[in-house]
C-alpha positions as CSV (number, residue, x, y, z in Angstrom):
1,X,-63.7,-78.8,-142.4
2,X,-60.0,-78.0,-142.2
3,X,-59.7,-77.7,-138.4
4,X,-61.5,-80.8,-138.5
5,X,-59.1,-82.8,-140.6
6,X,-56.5,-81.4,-138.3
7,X,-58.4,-82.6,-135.3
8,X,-58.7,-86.0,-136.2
9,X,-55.0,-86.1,-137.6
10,X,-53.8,-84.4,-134.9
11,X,-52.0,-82.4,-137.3
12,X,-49.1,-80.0,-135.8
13,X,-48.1,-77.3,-138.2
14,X,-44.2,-77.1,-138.1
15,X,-42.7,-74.0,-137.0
16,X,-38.8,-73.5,-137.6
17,X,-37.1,-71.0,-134.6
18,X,-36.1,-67.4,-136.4
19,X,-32.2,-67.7,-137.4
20,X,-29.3,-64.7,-137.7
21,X,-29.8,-65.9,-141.8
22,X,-34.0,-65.5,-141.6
23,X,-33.1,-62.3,-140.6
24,X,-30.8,-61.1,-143.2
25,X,-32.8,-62.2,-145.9
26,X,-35.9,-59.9,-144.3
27,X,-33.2,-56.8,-144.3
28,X,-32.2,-57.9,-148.0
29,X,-35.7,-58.4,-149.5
30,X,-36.5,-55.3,-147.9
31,X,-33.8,-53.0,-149.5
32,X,-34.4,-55.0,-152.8
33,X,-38.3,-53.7,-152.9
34,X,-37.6,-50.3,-151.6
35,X,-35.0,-49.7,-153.9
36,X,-36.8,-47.8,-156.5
37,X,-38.6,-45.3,-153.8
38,X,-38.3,-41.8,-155.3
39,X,-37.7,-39.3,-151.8
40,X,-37.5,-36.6,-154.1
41,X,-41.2,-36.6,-155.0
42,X,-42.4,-33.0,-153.6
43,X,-44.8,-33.4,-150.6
44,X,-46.5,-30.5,-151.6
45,X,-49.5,-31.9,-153.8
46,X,-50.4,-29.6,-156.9
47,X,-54.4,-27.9,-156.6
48,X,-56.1,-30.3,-157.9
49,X,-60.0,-30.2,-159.1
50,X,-63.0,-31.8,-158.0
51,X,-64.0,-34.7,-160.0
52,X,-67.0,-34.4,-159.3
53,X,-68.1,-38.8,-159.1
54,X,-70.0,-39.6,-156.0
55,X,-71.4,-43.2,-154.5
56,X,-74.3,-44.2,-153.0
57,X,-74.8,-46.4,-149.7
58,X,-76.2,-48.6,-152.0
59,X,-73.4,-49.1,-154.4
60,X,-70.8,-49.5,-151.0
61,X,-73.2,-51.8,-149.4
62,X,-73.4,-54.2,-152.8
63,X,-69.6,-54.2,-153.2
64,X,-68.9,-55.0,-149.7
65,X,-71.2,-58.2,-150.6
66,X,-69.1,-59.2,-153.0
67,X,-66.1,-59.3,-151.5
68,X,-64.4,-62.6,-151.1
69,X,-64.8,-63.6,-147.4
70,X,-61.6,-65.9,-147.8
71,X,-59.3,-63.6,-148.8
72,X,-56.7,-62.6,-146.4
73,X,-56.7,-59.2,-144.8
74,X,-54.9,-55.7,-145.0
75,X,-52.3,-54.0,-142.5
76,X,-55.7,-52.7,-141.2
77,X,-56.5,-56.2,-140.0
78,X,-60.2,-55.4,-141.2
79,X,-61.4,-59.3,-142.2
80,X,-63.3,-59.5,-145.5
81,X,-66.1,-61.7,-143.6
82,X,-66.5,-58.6,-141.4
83,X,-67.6,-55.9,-144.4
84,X,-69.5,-58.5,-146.3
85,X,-71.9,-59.6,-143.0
86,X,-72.4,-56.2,-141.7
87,X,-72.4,-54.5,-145.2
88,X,-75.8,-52.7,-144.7
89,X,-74.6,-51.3,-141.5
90,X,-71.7,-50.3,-142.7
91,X,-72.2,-48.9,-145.7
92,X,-73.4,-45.4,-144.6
93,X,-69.9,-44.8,-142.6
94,X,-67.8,-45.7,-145.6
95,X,-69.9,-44.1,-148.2
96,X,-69.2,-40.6,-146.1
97,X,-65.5,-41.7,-146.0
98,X,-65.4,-42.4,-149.7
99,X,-67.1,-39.3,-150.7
100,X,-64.9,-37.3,-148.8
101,X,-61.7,-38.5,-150.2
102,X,-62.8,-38.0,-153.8
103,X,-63.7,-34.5,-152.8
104,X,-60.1,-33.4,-151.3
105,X,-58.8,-35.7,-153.5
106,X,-56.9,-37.4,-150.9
107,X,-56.9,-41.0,-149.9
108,X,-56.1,-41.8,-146.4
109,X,-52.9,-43.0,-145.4
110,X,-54.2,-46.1,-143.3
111,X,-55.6,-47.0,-147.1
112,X,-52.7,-46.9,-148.7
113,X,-50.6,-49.0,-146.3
114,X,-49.6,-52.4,-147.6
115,X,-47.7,-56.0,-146.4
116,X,-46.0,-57.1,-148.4
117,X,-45.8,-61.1,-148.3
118,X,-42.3,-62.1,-150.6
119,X,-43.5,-65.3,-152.4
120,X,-40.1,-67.6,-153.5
121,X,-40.1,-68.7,-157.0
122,X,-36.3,-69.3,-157.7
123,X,-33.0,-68.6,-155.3
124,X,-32.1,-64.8,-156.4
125,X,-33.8,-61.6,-154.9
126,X,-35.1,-60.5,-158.3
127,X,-37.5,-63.8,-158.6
128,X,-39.1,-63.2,-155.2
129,X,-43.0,-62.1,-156.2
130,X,-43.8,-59.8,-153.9
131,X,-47.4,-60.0,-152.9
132,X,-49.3,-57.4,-151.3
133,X,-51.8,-57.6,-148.8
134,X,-53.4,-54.1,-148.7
135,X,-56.7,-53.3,-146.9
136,X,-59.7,-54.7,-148.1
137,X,-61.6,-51.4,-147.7
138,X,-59.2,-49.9,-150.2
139,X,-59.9,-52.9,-152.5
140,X,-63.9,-52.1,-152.3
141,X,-63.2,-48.3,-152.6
142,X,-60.8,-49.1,-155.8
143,X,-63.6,-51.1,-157.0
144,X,-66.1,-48.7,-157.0
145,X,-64.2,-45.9,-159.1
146,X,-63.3,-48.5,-161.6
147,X,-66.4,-49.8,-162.2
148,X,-67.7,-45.5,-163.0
149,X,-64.5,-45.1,-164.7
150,X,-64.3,-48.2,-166.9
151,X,-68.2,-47.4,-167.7
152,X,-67.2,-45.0,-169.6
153,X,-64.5,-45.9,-171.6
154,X,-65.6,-48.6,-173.7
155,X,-65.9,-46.3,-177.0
156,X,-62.2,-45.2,-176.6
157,X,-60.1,-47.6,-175.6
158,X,-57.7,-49.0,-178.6
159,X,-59.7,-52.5,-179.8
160,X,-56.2,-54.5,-179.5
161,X,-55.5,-53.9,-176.0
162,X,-56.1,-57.0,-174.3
163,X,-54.7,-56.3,-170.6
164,X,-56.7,-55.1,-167.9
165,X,-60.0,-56.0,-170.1
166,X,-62.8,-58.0,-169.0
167,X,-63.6,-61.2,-170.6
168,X,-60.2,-60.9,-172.3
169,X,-56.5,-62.2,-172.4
170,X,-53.6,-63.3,-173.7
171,X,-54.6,-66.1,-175.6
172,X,-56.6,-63.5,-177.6
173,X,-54.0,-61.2,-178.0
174,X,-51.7,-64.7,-179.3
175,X,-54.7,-65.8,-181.8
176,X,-55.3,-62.0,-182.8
177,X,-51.2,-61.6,-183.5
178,X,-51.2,-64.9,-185.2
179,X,-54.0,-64.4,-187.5
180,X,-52.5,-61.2,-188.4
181,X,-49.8,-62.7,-189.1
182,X,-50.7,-65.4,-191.2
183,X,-53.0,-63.2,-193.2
184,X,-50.4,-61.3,-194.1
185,X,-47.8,-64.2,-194.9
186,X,-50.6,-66.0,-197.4
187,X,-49.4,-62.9,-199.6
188,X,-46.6,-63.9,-202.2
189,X,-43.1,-62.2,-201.4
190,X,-44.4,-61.3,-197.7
191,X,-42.8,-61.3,-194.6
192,X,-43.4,-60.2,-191.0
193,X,-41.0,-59.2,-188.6
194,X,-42.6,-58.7,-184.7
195,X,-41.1,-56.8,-181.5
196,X,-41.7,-58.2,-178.3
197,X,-40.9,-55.7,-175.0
198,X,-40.7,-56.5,-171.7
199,X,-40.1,-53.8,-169.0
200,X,-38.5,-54.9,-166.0
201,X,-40.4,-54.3,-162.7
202,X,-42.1,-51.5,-164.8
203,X,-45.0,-51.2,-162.1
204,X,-42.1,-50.6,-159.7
205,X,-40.7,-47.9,-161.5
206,X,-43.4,-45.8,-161.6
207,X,-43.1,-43.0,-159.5
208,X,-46.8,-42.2,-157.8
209,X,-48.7,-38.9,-157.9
């Protein structure tokens, strides 16, 4: 429908030519988002053990299908349309691939390559969001282990964690803090006193295994 609108319109996307300043601000943004990388982190990976989970070409094949055909794809260049219309055929391949990366307990480095796409909210380096555009495989891999790991973990995971939590978010962790809250201040001679922390760029900061 689009590249009909644009037919009839005669719509011209405009392009702006590359400048000396384009290209500073690609060398700036890039030492800004590399500048927590740790090169001390020992290349020599501890033994590690088998953990023993393993999929099914059936459980590949059903997550390929469910992957979003308009999202945009990886450093790969693998499109999501591609895994979700061939998803039977290809589910076999990737299930071998899978099961052999939780076996060595190694994911392959063409999985763990990433663009990153700086989105501009404000005029300083530190408000750029920096998106990632990381292979879609990887996304359908990840999927998989969360859905074995997060099947288990129901039982044990603290009841006031609201992040990272189906069917939950932070207008229930607001109306759980404020009924708490207010509970407590219907009390005579009460008070509560709350402590809100914010880490900065704390995904950023953490080195990975």
């Amino acid at each position: 429908m689009w590249q009909g609108l644009q037919s009839i319109t005669d719509y011209k996307k405009k392009t702006s030519p590359v400048t000396d300043q384009d290209v500073l601000l690609t060398g700036r943004l890039n030492n800004f988002f590399a500048r927590f990388e740790d090169n001390t982190v020992p290349l020599t990976r501890p033994a590690t053990k088998t953990c023993g989970l393993s999929f099914t070409a059936a459980e590949v094949s059903k997550t390929f299908k469910r992957v979003n055909p308009r999202k945009a794809a990886g450093p790969d260049g693998i499109p999501s349309r591609a895994l979700r219309a061939c998803a039977d055929q290809l589910a076999g391949v990737f299930t071998d691939i899978f099961n052999q990366s939780l076996s060595q307990s190694a994911v392959p480095t063409c999985f763990k390559r990433a663009t990153i796409v700086p989105v501009p909210k404000k005029a300083k380096l530190n408000d750029y969001r920096p998106v990632a555009l990381t292979s879609v495989i990887m996304k359908c891999f990840e999927r998989i282990v969360k859905d074995h790991i997060t099947s288990t973990l129901p039982d044990t995971l603290d009841p006031l964690q609201f992040a990272y939590r189906p069917n939950r978010s932070t207008d229930d962790a607001i109306s759980t803090t404020l009924h708490t809250a207010l509970t407590h201040l219907d009390k005579r001679n009460t008070y509560v006193r709350m402590l809100f922390i914010d880490y900065s760029s704390a995904f950023n900061t953490i080195v990975p295994s």
